[in-house]
C-alpha positions in Angstrom: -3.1 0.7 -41.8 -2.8 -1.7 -39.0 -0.8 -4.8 -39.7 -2.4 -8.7 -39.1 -0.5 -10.1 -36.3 1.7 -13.0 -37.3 -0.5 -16.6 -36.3 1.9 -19.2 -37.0 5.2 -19.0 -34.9 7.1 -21.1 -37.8 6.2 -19.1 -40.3 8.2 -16.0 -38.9 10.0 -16.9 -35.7 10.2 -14.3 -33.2 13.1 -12.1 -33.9 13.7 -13.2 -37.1 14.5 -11.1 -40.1 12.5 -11.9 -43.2 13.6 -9.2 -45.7 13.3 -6.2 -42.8 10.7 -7.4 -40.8 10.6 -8.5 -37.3 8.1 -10.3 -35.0 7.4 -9.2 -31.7 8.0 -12.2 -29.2 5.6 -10.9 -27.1 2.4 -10.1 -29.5 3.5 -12.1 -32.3 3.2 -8.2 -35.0 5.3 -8.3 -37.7 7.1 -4.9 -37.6 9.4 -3.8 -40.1 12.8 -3.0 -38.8 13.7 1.0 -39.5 10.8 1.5 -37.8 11.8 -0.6 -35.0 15.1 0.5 -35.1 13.8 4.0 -34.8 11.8 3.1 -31.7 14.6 2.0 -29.4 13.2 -2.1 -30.5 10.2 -1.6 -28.6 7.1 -2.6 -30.0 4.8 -0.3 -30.8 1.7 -2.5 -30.8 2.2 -4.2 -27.3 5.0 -1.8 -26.0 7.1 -5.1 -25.1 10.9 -4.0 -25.0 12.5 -6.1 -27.6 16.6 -7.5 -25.9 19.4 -5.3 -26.7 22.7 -6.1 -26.6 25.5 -4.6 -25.3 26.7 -2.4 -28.0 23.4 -0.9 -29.0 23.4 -0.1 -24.8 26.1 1.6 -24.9 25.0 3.7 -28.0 21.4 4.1 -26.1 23.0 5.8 -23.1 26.6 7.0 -23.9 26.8 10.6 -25.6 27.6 9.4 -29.1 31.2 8.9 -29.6 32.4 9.1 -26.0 32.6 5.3 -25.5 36.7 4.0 -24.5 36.3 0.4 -24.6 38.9 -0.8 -21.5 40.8 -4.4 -22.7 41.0 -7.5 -20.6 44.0 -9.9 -20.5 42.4 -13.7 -21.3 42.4 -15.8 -18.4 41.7 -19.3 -18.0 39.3 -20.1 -20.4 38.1 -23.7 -19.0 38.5 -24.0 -15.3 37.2 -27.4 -15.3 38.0 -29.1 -18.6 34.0 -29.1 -18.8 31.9 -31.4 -21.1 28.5 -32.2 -21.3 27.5 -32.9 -25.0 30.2 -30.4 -25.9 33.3 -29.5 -25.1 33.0 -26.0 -22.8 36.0 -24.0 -25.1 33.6 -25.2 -28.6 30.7 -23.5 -26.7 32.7 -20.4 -25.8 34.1 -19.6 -29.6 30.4 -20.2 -30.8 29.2 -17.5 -28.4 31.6 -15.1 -29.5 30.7 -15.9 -32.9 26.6 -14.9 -32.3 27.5 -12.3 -30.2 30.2 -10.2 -31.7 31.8 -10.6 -27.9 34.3 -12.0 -26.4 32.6 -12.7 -23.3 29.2 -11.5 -21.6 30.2 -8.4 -20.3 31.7 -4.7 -22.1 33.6 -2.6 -19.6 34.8 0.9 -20.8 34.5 4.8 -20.0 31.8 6.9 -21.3 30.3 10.5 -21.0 26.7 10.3 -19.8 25.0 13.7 -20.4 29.0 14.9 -20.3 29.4 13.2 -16.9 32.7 10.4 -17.1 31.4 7.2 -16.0 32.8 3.7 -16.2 30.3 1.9 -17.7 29.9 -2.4 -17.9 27.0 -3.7 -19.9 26.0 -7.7 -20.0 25.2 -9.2 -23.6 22.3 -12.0 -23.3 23.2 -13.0 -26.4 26.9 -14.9 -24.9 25.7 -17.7 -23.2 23.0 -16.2 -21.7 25.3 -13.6 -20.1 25.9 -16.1 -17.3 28.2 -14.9 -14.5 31.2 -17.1 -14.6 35.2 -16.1 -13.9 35.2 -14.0 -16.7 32.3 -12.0 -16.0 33.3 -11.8 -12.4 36.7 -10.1 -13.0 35.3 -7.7 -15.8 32.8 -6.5 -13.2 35.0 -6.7 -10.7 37.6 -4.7 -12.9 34.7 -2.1 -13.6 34.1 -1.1 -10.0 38.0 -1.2 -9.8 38.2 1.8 -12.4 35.5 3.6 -10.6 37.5 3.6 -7.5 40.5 4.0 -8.6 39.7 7.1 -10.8 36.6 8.2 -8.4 33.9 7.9 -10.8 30.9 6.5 -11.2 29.4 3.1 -12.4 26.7 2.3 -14.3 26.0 -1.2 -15.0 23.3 -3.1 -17.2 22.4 -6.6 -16.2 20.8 -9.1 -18.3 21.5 -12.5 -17.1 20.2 -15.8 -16.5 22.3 -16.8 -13.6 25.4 -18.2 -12.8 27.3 -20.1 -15.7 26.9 -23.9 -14.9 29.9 -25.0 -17.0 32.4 -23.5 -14.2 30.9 -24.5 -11.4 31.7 -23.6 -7.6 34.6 -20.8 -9.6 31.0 -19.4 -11.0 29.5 -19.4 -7.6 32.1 -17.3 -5.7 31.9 -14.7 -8.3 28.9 -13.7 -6.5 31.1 -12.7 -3.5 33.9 -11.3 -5.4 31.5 -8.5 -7.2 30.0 -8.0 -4.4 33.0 -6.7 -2.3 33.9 -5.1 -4.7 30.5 -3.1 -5.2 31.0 -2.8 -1.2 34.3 -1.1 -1.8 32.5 1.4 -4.1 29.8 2.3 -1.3 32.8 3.0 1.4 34.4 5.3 -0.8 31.2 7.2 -1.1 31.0 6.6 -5.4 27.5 6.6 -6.7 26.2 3.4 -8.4 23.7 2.9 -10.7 22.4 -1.2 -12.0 19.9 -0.9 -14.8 17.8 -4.3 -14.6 16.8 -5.7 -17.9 15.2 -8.6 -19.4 16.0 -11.3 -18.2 18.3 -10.9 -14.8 18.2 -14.0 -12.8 20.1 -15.9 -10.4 23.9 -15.1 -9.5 23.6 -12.2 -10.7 20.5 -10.6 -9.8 22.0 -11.7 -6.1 25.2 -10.2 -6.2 25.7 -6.7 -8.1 22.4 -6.2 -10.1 20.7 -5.4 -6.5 23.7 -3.9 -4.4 24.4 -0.9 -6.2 22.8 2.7 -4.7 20.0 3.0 -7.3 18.4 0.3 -9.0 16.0 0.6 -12.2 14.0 -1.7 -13.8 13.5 -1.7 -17.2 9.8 -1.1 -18.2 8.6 -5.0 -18.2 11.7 -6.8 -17.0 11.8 -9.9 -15.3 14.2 -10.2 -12.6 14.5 -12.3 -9.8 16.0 -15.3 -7.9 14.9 -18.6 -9.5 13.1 -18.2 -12.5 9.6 -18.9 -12.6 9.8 -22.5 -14.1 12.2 -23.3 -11.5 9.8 -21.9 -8.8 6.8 -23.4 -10.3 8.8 -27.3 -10.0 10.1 -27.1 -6.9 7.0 -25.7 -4.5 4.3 -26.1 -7.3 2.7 -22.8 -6.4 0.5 -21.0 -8.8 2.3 -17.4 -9.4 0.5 -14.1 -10.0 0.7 -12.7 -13.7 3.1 -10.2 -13.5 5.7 -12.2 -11.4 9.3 -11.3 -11.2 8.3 -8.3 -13.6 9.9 -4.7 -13.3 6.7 -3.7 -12.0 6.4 -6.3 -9.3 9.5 -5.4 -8.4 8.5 -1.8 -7.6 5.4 -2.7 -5.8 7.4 -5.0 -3.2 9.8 -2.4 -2.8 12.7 -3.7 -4.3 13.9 -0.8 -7.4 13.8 2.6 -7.3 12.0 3.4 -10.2 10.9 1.6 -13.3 11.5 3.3 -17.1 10.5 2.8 -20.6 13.8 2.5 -22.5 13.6 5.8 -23.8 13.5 7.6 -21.0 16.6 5.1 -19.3 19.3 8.2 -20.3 17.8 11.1 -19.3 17.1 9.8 -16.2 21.1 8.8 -15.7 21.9 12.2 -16.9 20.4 13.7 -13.8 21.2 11.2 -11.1 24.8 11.7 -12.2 24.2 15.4 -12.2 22.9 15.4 -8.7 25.6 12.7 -7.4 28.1 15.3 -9.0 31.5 16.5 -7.0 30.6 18.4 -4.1 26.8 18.0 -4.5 27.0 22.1 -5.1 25.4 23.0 -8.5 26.1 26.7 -8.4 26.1 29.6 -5.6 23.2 28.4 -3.0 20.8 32.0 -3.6 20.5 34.1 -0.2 17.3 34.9 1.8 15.0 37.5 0.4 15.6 40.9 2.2 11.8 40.8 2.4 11.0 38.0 4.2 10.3 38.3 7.8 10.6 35.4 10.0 6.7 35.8 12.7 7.5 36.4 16.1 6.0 33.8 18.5 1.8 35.6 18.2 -0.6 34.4 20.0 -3.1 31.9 17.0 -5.6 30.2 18.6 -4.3 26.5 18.5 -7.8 24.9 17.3 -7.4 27.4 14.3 -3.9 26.0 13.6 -5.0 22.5 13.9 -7.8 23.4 11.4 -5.2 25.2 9.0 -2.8 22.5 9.2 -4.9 20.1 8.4 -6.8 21.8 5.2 -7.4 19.4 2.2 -5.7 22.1 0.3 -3.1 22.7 2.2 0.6 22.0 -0.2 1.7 18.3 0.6 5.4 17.5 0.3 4.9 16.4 -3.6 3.8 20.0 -3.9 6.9 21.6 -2.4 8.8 19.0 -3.8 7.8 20.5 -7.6 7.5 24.1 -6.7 10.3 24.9 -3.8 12.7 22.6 -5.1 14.9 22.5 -8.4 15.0 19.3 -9.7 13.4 15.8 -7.9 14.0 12.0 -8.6 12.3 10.0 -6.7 13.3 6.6 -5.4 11.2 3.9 -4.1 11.0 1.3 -1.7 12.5 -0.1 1.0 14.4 -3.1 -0.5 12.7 -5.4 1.7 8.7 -5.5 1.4 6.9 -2.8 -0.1 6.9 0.6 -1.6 4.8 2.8 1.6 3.2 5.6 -1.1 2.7 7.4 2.7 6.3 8.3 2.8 7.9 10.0 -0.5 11.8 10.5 -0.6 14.5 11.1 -3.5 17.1 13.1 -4.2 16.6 16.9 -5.2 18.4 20.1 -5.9 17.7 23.2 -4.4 19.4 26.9 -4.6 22.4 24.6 -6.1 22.3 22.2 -3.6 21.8 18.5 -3.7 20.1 16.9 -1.2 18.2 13.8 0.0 14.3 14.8 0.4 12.1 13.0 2.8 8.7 13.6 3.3 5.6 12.3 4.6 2.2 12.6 1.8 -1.3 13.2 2.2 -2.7 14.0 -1.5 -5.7 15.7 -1.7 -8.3 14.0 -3.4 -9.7 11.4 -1.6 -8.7 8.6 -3.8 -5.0 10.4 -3.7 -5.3 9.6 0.5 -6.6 6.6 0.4 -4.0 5.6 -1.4 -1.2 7.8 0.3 -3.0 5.7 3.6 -3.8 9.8 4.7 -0.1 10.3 5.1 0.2 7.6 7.7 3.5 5.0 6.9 3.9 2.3 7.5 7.1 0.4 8.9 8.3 -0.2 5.5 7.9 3.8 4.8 10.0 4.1 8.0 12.7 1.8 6.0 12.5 3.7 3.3 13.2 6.8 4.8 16.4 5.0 6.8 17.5 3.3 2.9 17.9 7.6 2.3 19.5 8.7 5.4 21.9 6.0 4.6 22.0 6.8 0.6 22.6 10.5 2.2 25.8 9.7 4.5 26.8 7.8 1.7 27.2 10.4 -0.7 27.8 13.2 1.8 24.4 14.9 1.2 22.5 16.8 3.4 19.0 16.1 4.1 15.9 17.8 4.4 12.4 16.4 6.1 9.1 17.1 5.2 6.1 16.2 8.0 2.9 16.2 7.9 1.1 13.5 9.0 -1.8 12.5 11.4 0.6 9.9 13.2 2.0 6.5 12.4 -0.5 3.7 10.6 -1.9 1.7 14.0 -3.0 -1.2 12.4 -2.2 -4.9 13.3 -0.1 -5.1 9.9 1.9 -2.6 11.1 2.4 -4.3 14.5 3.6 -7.3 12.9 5.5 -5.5 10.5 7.6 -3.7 13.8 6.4 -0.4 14.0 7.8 0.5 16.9 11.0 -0.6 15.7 10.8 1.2 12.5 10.0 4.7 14.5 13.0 3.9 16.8 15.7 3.0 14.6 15.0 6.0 12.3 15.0 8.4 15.2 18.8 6.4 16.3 19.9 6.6 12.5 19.3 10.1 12.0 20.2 11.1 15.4 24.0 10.1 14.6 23.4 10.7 10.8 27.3 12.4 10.6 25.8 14.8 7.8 23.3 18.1 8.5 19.7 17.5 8.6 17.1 20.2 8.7 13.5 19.2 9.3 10.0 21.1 8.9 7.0 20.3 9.9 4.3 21.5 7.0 1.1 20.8 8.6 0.5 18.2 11.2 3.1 16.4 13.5 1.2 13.6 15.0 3.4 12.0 17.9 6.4 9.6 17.1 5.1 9.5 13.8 6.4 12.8 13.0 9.0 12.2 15.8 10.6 10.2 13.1 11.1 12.9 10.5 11.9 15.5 13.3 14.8 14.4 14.7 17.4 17.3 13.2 19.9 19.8 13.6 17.5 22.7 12.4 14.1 21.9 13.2 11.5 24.6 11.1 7.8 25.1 11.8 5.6 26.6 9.2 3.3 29.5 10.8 0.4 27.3 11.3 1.6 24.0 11.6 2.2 21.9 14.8 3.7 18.9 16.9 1.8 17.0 19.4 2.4 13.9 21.8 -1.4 12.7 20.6 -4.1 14.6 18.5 -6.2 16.5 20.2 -9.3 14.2 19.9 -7.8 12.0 21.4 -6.6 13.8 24.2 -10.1 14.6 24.7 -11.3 11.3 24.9 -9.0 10.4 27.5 -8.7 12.9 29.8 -12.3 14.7 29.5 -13.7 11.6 28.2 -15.4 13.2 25.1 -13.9 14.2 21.4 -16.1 17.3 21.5 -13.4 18.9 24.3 -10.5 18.5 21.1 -10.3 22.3 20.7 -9.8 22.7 25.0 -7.2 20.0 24.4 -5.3 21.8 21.4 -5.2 24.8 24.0 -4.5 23.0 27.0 -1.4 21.4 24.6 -0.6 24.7 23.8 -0.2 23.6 20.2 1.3 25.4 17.1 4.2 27.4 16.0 4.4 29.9 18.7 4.8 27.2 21.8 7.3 25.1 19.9 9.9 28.5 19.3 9.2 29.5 22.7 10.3 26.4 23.7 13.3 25.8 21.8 12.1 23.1 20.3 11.4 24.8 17.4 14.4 26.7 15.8 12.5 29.0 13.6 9.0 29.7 12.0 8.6 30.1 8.8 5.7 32.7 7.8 3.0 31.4 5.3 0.6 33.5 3.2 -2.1 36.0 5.1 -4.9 32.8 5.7 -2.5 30.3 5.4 -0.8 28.0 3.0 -3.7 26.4 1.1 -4.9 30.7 0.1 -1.7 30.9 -2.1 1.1 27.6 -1.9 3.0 29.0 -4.8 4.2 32.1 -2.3 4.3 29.1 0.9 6.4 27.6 -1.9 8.8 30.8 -2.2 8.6 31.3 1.4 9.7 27.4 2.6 12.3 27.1 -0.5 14.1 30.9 1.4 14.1 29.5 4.5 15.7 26.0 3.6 18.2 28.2 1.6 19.1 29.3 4.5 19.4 27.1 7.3 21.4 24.7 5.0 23.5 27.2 3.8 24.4 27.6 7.2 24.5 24.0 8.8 26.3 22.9 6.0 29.2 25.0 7.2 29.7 22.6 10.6 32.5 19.9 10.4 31.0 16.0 11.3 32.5 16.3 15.1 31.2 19.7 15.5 27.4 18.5 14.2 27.1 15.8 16.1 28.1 17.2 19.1 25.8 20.3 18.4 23.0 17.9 17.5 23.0 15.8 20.8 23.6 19.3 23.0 20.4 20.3 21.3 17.9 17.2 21.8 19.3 17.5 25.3 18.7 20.8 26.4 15.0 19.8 25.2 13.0 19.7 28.5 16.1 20.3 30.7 19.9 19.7 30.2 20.5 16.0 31.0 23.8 17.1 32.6 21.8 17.9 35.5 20.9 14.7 36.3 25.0 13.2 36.5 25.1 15.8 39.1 26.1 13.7 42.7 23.1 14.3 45.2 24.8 15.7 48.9 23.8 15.1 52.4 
């Protein structure tokens, strides 16, 4: 039977127990607690995720009874002998009197799907789980642990902001977490801030957005100011799902966003992939059966046409079917999530690794809103945000291209394009861990160029890289489109000129017909050959990559040494 909703707010205020029954704060039901309870306090009616605090966290994603609490010596409990219309110390005790805390914040050790991790978890319910010195030298103390033991740290925020009644000692403790988070991203330690409701101010601009994977809470506000402050000071009208979770992931700013439910799992297999040495057991070897195609002579306009079939297996399919294990991340921090370039972290033969990959889809509503597989800048950003998160963690990375070129548009223009292309190409030009690259179907110009730039660079049989598509090669140089399959030839484009070349350092065969005739064996076949090649560049030392990698792009078109040569006579 479904239950009335509750119509008068007085009657039953929201939260409020009335002999086992809650209301919803957000649809006003009246739901009676065990069943709550049962539900992680999410509402079943409206699906609104009821506040937790941080006790019931830690029970939610600790494995039960692994919890170490870690103790605090008090410090000074009233930097500025504050009053307003109470003293600051009366409002303190009556905090830890609602909350059961003795200050905002829980630090301690937990197992997380067995992994150790030092854990620190905000409580709302202590004056709002405002940041002040307090707060600042428990979190501070958390990413302390971390280092000092080499683990990692998972933190959930919920905050409104700094806390008023300590005023410029509250302020700084933005800029002492926030060395210390930095601290934890030298040493290479994975961190993980989950973003719940409500995280605002101070904190939501210090360590609730600095760690190396951020998730949002399913319907979470986070931001800056809070809307009431943003709405008084520029009177602007703000869309309906402001500073939400979700409009978070839009813009680019979290990875990912998750119902509560799912919040542990997903922690149990970042911390598995993040795990010591990134090696999940013995990489598997190359199947004695697989033969890598000699350079043959395909007709280029056929491997344009092949590489560009509707049906053809996009990166999400490798990702799925080549690959062990895949969580994607999102955004680029700054503007936008670019649904044209897909990246995360993934396992593979045992392997960890950072996956980046350009994405078609298939259907035409999956392209148009994939853009057809052309980013971008902020997909470009993205894929930089990984190469970084990659050298961070010491994780090799893996490319996947496929795409008609970059998006030309004028957004894109004013966006930097051009900047975007280049500063990737730099960034993983130097990147100081292996990177192996394959282009999948189409390589459209520095578009691709982006993805390409690698220490192994494989090319499926009937996939290609070109300077410009061969339309519009055509168009220029024989002034019609129709000339697009003389212009593929004339390009020499495919598989066969890019080995030949050495720009290509192997090919890896598909299925008789192609990809698209059977991608669970182009699957098997890609997944052998990525085996492979990182089991092998994963072997070099930083120096020796580096110096391997640059030797390689130079030798590209001629050896640049060449050219330092002094000219006699």
């Amino acid at each position: 039977m479904t239950r009335s909703p509750v119509t008068t707010a007085a009657a039953v205020p929201a939260g409020t127990d009335q002999a086992g029954w809650v209301c919803c704060p957000d649809c006003g039901w009246l739901l009676y607690r065990k069943r709550l309870d049962r539900n992680l306090h999410v509402c079943p009616e409206c699906d609104h995720h009821l506040r937790l605090g941080a006790r019931a966290r830690i029970d939610l994603l600790a494995d039960p009874g692994s919890f170490s609490e870690v103790a605090f010596q008090p410090g000074a409990p009233d930097p500025l002998t504050f009053t307003d219309l109470r003293e600051y110390p009366e409002r303190l005790a009556e905090a830890e009197r609602r909350s059961g805390e003795t200050e905002a914040v829980v630090v301690g050790i937990a197992r997380i799907g067995g992994a150790e991790t030092v854990v620190a978890v905000m409580d709302f319910a202590f004056l709002g789980g405002s940041m002040g010195v307090e707060v600042g030298r428990r979190i501070t103390g958390a990413a302390e642990l971390a280092l000092e033991r080499g683990l990692p740290l998972v933190t959930v925020c919920a905050s409104g902001g700094a806390r008023m009644q300590e005023g410029v000692f509250s302020l700084f403790q933005m800029a002492r977490v926030s060395q210390a988070f930095g601290r934890l991203h030298e040493a290479g330690l994975l961190s993980v801030c989950v973003l719940t409701d409500p995280t605002y101010g101070g904190v939501s601009a210090s360590f609730a957005t600095l760690a190396s994977v951020l998730v949002g809470e399913r319907g979470a506000h986070v931001g800056f100011a809070g809307p009431r402050v943003v709405q008084e000071t520029i009177r602007a009208e703000l869309p309906a799902d402001f500073q939400t979770a979700e409009f978070l992931l839009a813009h680019g700013l979290v990875d990912r966003v998750e119902t509560r439910a799912d919040l542990r799992p997903l922690l149990v297999r970042l911390l598995a992939l993040h795990g010591a040495g990134a090696i999940l057991e013995a990489p598997a070897r190359r199947d004695a059966g697989d033969t890598v195609p000699e350079a043959g002579d395909a007709d280029p306009w056929d491997v344009v046409q092949k590489a560009r079939d509707v049906d053809r297996p996009t990166t999400l399919d490798y990702l799925h079917t080549a690959f062990d294990d895949f969580v994607e991340l999102h955004g680029d921090r700054a503007f936008a999530d670019d649904a044209a370039v897909v990246g995360g972290i993934a396992s593979i033969g045992g392997r960890t690794v950072v996956v980046i990959g350009q994405e078609k889809g298939h259907t035409v509503r999956e392209r148009v809103a994939r853009n057809f597989g052309m980013p971008h800048p902020e997909g470009y950003r993205k894929a930089m945000r990984l190469l970084d998160h990659a050298e961070t963690f010491g994780l090799p990375v893996v490319t996947l291209v496929d795409t008609p070129g970059a998006h030309p548009g004028p957004e894109a223009e004013q966006r930097g394009q051009s900047h975007a292309i280049a500063e990737t190409i730099m960034r993983s030009s130097r990147l100081r861990v292996p990177v192996v690259a394959v282009v999948t179907g189409e390589g459209g110009s520095g578009g691709a160029l982006a993805l390409c730039t690698s220490d192994r660079l494989l090319v499926l049989e009937n996939a290609y890289l070109s300077v410009i598509s061969p339309e519009g090669c055509a168009a220029i140089l024989w002034r019609t489109a129709v000339a697009a399959p003389t212009a593929a030839r004339a390009m020499q484009l495919g598989a066969a000129h890019l080995r030949e070349s050495g720009i290509a350092t192997s090919v890896v065969p598909e299925p008789p017909g192609g990809a698209h005739t059977d991608p669970a064996e182009a699957a098997r076949l890609l997944r052998t050959a990525l085996i492979r090649e990182l089991e092998d560049v994963c072997r070099l030392d930083v120096a020796t990559l580096l110096d391997t990698r640059a030797r390689r792009l130079d030798r590209i078109g001629g050896d640049s040494s060449r050219a330092l040569q002094p000219v006699e006579g």
